[in-house]
BAMIZA-596014 format. One record per residue (C-alpha): residue number from 1; residue in one letter; chain; x, y, z. Coordinates in steps of 0.2 Angstrom, whole numbers. Each point is the difference from the previous one (the first is absolute). Layout:
<rs>
R, NUM, A, A, X, Y, Z .
...
</rs>
This chain:
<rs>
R, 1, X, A, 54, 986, 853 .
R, 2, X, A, 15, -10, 3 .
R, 3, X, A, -10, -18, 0 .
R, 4, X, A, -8, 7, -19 .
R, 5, X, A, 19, 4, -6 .
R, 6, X, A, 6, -17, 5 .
R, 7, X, A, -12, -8, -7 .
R, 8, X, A, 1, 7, -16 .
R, 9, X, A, 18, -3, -2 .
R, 10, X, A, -4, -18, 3 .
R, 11, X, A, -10, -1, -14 .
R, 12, X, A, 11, 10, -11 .
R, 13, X, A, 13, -12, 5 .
R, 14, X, A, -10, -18, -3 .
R, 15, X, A, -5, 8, -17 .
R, 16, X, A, 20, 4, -6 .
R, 17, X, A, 2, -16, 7 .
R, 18, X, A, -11, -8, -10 .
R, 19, X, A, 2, 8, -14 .
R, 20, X, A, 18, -5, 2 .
R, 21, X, A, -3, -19, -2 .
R, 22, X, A, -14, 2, -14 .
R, 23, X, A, 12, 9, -10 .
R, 24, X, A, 13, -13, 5 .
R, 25, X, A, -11, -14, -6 .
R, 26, X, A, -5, 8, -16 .
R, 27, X, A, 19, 2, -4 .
R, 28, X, A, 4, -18, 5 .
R, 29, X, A, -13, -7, -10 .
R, 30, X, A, 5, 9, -15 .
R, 31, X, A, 17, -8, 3 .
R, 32, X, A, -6, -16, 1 .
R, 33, X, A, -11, 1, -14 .
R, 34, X, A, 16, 7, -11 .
R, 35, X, A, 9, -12, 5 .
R, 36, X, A, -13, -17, -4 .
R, 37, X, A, -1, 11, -18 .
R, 38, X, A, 20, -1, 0 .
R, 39, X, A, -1, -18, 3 .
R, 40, X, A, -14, -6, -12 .
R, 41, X, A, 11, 11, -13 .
R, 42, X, A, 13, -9, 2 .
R, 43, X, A, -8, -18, 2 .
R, 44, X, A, -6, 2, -18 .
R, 45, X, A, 15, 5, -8 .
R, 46, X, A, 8, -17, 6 .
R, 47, X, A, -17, -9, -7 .
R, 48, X, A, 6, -4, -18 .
R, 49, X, A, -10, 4, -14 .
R, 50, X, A, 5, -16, -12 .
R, 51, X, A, 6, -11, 8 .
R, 52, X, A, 10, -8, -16 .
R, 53, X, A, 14, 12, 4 .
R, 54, X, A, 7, 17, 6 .
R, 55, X, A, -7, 15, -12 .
R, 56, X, A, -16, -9, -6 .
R, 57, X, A, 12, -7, -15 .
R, 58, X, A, -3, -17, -5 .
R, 59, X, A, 12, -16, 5 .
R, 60, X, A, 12, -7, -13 .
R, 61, X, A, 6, -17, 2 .
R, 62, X, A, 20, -2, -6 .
R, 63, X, A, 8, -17, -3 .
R, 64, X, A, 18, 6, -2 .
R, 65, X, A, 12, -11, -10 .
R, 66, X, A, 12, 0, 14 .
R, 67, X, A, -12, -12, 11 .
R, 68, X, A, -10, -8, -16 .
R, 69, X, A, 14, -4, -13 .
R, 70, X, A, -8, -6, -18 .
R, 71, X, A, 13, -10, -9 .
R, 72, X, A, 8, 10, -14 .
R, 73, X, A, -12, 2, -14 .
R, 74, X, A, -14, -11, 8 .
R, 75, X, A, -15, 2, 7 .
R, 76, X, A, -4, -16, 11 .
R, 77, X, A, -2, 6, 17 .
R, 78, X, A, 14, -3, 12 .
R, 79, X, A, -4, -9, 14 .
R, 80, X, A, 0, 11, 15 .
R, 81, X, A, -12, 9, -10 .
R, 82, X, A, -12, -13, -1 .
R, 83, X, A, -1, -5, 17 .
R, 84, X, A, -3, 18, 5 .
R, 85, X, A, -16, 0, -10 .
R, 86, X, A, -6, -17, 6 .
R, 87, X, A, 8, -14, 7 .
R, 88, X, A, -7, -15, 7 .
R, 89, X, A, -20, 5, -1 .
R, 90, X, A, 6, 15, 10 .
R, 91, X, A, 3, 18, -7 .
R, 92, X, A, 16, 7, 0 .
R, 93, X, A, 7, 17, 6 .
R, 94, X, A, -6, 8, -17 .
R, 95, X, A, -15, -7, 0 .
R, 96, X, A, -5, 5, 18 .
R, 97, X, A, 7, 19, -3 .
R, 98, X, A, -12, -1, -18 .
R, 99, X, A, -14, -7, 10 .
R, 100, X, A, 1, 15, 14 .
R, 101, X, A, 0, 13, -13 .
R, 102, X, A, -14, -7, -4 .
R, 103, X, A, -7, 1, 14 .
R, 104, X, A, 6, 16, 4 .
R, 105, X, A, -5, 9, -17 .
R, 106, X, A, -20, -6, 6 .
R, 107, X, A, 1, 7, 18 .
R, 108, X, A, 5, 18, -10 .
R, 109, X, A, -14, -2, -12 .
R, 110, X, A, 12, -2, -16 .
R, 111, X, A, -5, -11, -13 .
R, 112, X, A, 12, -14, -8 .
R, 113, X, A, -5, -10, -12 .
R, 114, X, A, 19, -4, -7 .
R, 115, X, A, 15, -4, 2 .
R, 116, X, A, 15, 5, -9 .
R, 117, X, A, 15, -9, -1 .
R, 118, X, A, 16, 9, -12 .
R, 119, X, A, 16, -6, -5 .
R, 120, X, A, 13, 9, 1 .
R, 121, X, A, 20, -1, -6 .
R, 122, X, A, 14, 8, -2 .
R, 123, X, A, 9, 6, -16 .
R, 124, X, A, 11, -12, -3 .
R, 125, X, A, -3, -7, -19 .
R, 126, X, A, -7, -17, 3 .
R, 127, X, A, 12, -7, -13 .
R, 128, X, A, 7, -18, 6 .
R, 129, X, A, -13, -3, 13 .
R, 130, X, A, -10, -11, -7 .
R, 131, X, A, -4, -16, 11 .
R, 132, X, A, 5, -14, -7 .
R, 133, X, A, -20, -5, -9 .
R, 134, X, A, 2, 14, -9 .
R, 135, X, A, 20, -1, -8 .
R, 136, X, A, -9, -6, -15 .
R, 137, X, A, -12, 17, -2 .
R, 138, X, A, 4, 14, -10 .
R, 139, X, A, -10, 11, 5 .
R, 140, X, A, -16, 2, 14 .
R, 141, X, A, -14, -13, 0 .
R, 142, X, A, -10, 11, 9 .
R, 143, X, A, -13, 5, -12 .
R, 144, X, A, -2, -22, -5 .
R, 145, X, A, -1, -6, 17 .
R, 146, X, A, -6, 15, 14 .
R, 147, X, A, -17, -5, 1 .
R, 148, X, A, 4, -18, 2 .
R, 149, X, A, 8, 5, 14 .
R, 150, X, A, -12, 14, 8 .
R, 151, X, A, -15, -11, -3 .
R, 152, X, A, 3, -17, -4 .
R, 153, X, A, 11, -5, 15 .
R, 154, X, A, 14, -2, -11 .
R, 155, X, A, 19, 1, 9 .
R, 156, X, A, 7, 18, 0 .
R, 157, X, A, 15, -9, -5 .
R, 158, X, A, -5, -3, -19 .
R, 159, X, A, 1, 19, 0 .
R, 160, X, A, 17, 9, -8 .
R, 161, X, A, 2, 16, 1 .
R, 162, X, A, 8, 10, -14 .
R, 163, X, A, 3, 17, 8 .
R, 164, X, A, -2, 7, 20 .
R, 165, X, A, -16, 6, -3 .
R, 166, X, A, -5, -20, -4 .
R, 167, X, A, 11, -5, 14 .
R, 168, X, A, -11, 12, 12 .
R, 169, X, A, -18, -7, -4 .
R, 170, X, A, 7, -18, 1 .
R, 171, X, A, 5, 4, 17 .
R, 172, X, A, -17, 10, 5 .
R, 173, X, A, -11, -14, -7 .
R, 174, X, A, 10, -13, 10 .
R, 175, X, A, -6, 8, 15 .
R, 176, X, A, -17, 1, -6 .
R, 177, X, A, -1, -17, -1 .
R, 178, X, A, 6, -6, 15 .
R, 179, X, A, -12, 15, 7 .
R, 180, X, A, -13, -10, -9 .
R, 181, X, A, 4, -16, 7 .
R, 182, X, A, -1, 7, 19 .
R, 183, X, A, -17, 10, -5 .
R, 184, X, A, -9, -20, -6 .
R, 185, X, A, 6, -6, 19 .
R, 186, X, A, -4, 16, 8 .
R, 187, X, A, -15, 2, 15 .
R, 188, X, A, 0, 17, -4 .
R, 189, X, A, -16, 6, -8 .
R, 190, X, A, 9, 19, -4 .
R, 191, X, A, 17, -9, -8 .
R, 192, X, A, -10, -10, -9 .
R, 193, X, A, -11, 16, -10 .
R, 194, X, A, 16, 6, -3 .
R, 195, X, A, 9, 1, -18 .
R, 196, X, A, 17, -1, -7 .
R, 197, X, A, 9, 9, -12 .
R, 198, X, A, 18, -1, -8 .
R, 199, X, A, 10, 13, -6 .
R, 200, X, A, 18, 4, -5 .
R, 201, X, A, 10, 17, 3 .
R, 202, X, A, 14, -8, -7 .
R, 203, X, A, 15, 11, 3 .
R, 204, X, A, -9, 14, 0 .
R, 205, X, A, -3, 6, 18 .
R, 206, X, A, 11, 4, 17 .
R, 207, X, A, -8, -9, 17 .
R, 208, X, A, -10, 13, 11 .
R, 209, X, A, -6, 8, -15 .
R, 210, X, A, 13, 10, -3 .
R, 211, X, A, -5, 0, -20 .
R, 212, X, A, 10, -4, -14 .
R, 213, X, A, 17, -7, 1 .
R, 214, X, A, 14, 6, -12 .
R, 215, X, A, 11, -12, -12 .
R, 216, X, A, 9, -13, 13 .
R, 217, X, A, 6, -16, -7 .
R, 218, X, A, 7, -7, 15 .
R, 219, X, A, -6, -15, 12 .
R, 220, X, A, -10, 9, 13 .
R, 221, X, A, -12, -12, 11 .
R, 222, X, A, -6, 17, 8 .
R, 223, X, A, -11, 2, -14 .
R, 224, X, A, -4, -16, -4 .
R, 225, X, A, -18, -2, 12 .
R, 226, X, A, -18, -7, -1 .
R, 227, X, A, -13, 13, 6 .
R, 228, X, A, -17, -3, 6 .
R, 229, X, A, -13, 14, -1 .
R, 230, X, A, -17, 1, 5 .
R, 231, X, A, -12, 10, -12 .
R, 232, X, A, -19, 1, -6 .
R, 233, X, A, -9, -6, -14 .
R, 234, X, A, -4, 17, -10 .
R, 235, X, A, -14, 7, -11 .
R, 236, X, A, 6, -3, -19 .
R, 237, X, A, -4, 17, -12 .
R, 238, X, A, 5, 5, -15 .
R, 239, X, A, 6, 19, -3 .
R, 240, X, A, -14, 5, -10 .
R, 241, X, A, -12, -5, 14 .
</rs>
């Protein structure tokens, strides 16, 4: 009777036992698996969803007037400028940060079939600033000689603007056209789809979108900037369609 008793305690015994290590194995896995989900949680939140920029908002190029410095009233590119769109046969800092938006707008599957280039100014009158071509116009030769210029590879210095609102398209078509030059050299099959488009803001308009600036008469080259945005080609309708 004793032998029966002992035995039966061994058994009892080997079962807690392993009933001790399953359930410790069961608890262990579980916190291993939480732990992988914890990790694959996190791993995707660092995985960017566009990878243009931070909050899936698309990038805005800025030339500030305090690195790129247009000569009062003109709108011939200054040099620096120039060179960083292309120098050389070899694209320039702008170019290369275009081209990788590009790029980049592709690998998100976002379409981009222009790009927008917009003047802007300041709100002081442009009064005396004429360059010295134009001293002898009275007023804007914009509407005469803006498609010369756009399309028939005339000099944007023929141009003379009458108003702020000239000045900034002058400037945004400057760049086109040097934009234009780099696209006819480029080996880039996607820059060259790509079209351009020139607009002026004029005065208008605060940098980083803050909206519309109030009456300021005074020199400000904060303000005075050439954008470049990236956008797609729409569907035209009418509003009774």
């Amino acid at each position: 009777m004793p032998r029966l008793t002992r035995k039966k305690s061994n058994t009892t015994e080997t079962f807690t036992v392993w009933t001790s290590f399953t359930d410790l194995m069961s608890n262990a896995f579980m916190i291993i698996t939480l732990l992988l989900l914890f990790v694959v949680a996190q791993l995707s939140q660092k995985t960017p969803i566009d990878p243009i920029s931070k909050n899936n908002k698309p990038t805005i190029i800025s030339l500030p007037a305090d690195k790129y410095s247009f000569p009062s009233g003109s709108a011939v590119l200054p040099r620096n400028l120039q060179d960083d769109i292309y120098k050389n046969g070899q694209d320039g800092m702008i170019l290369k940060l275009i081209t990788k938006n590009l790029a980049d707008l592709e690998n998100s599957d976002k379409q981009v079939d222009v790009i927008e280039i917009i003047g802007h100014t300041d709100g002081q009158p442009l009064g005396n600033f004429r360059t010295p071509e134009c001293k002898n116009q009275s007023s804007s030769n914009l509407d005469k000689n803006l498609e010369n210029v756009a399309i028939k590879n005339k000099n944007v210095a023929i141009l003379c603007a009458g108003s702020n609102t000239d000045l900034g398209l002058m400037r945004a078509l400057a760049v086109v056209k040097e934009l234009q030059k780099a696209q006819s050299k480029s080996n880039s099959k996607r820059f060259k789809q790509i079209q351009f488009r020139a607009y002026s803001a004029a005065q208008l308009f605060l940098p980083n979108d803050q909206g519309f600036a109030t009456i300021d008469r005074i020199e400000n080259d904060k303000r005075r900037r050439i954008e470049i945005r990236f956008a797609q080609l729409g569907e035209y309708i009418t509003p009774d369609k």
